[in-house]
Structures are given as C-alpha cells and as structure tokens.
MARDORO-402281 format. One line per 4 residues: for each residue z negated, y, x negated of C-alpha. Coordinates in steps of 0.2 Angstrom, whole numbers, padded with zeros to 4 digits. Example, Ala and Ser with C-alpha at 12.3 -4.5 7.8 and 13.67 -1.06 7.14 Angstrom:
2
-0039,-0022,-0062; -0036,-0005,-0068 .
END
This chain:
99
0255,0449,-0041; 0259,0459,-0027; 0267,0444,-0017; 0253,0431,-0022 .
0241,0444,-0014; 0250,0445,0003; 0251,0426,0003; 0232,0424,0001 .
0229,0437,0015; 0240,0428,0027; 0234,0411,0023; 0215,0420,0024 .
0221,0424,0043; 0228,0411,0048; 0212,0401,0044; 0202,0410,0052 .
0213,0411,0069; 0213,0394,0068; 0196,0392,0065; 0192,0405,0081 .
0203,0395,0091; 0196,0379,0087; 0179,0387,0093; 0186,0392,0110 .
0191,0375,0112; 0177,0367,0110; 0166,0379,0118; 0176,0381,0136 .
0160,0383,0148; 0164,0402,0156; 0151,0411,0157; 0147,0429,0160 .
0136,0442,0148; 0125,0456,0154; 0128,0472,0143; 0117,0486,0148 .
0114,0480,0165; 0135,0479,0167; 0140,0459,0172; 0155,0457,0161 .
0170,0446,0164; 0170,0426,0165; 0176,0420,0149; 0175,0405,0138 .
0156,0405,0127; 0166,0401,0112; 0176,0417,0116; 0158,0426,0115 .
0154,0422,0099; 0170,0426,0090; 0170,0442,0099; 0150,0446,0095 .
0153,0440,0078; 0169,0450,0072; 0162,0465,0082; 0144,0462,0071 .
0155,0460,0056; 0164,0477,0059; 0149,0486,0063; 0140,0480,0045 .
0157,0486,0038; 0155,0501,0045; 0136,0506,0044; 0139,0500,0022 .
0155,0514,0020; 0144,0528,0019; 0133,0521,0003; 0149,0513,-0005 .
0157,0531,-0006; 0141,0538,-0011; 0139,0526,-0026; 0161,0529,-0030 .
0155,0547,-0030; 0141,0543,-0042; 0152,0536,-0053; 0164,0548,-0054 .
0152,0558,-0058; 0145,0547,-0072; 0162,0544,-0080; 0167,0562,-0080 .
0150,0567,-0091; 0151,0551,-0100; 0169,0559,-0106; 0164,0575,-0107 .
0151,0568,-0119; 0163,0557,-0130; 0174,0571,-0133; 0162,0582,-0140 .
0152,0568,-0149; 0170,0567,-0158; 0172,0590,-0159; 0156,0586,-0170 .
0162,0571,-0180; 0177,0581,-0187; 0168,0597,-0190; 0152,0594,-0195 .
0139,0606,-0196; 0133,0609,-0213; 0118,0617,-0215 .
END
C-alpha cells in the first residue's frame, strides 16, 4: 500500500511539472511585475502564473491549518466523552439499579 502511494505521489508531480512547464512554454513573452512599488525581475508570463498560483495555493493551505486543528481537537474531544459515556452506559447495564 505503502509503495502504490508513493507511486501516485510521484506520478501526481510529475504531472504537474509537466503541466507547469508546458505553461512556460507557451507563455514565453517576459515581462516584469510591480510588487509593492518594487520592479521584479524579467521572466517569462507563464512563469508568473505558476508562481502566483502555487504561492496562492500555499497560502489557502496555510490560512485553513488553523480551523483543521481546531475541528481535530473538537473531535477528540467528542470521542473521548462519547467513550467515556459507552463505558458507563455499560457500568449500569451490568449493575442495575434496583429500586
């Protein structure tokens, strides 16, 4: 299972370098960006977009992590009671109160 994985992930990379290189080829008009009031340096537009995409994508990445460990927390939290709860639901089954 393990090696299928690292199969997928390196066929998943290869893809997408050659996807990004494909869109620098096509794209080869340099150009340069203003960032900020900074001129950057001339590069290729399809360059550009690769690297404002993958930095937008790690950005998302990184502004979701912060709910993602809350809601992990969360349901810690709910498993542990949930268990706690199942346990004790099973104390009474075996000695039941009688009144």
């Amino acid at each position: 299972m393990r090696k299928i994985k690292l199969i997928i992930i390196v066929l998943a990379i290869l893809v997408a370098v050659s996807i990004g290189a494909w869109v620098v080829q096509d794209n080869p008009l340099e150009t340069n960006i203003v960032l900020f009031g900074f001129s950057t340096a001339e590069l290729p537009v399809g360059l550009w977009v690769l690297v404002f995409f993958l930095s937008g994508m790690i950005i998302g990445v990184a502004l979701s992590y912060p709910r993602v460990f809350s809601l992990k927390r969360q349901s810690k939290r709910a498993i542990k009671t949930q268990q706690k709860l199942e346990s004790e639901l099973v104390k009474k089954q075996e000695h039941p109160v009688t009144e």
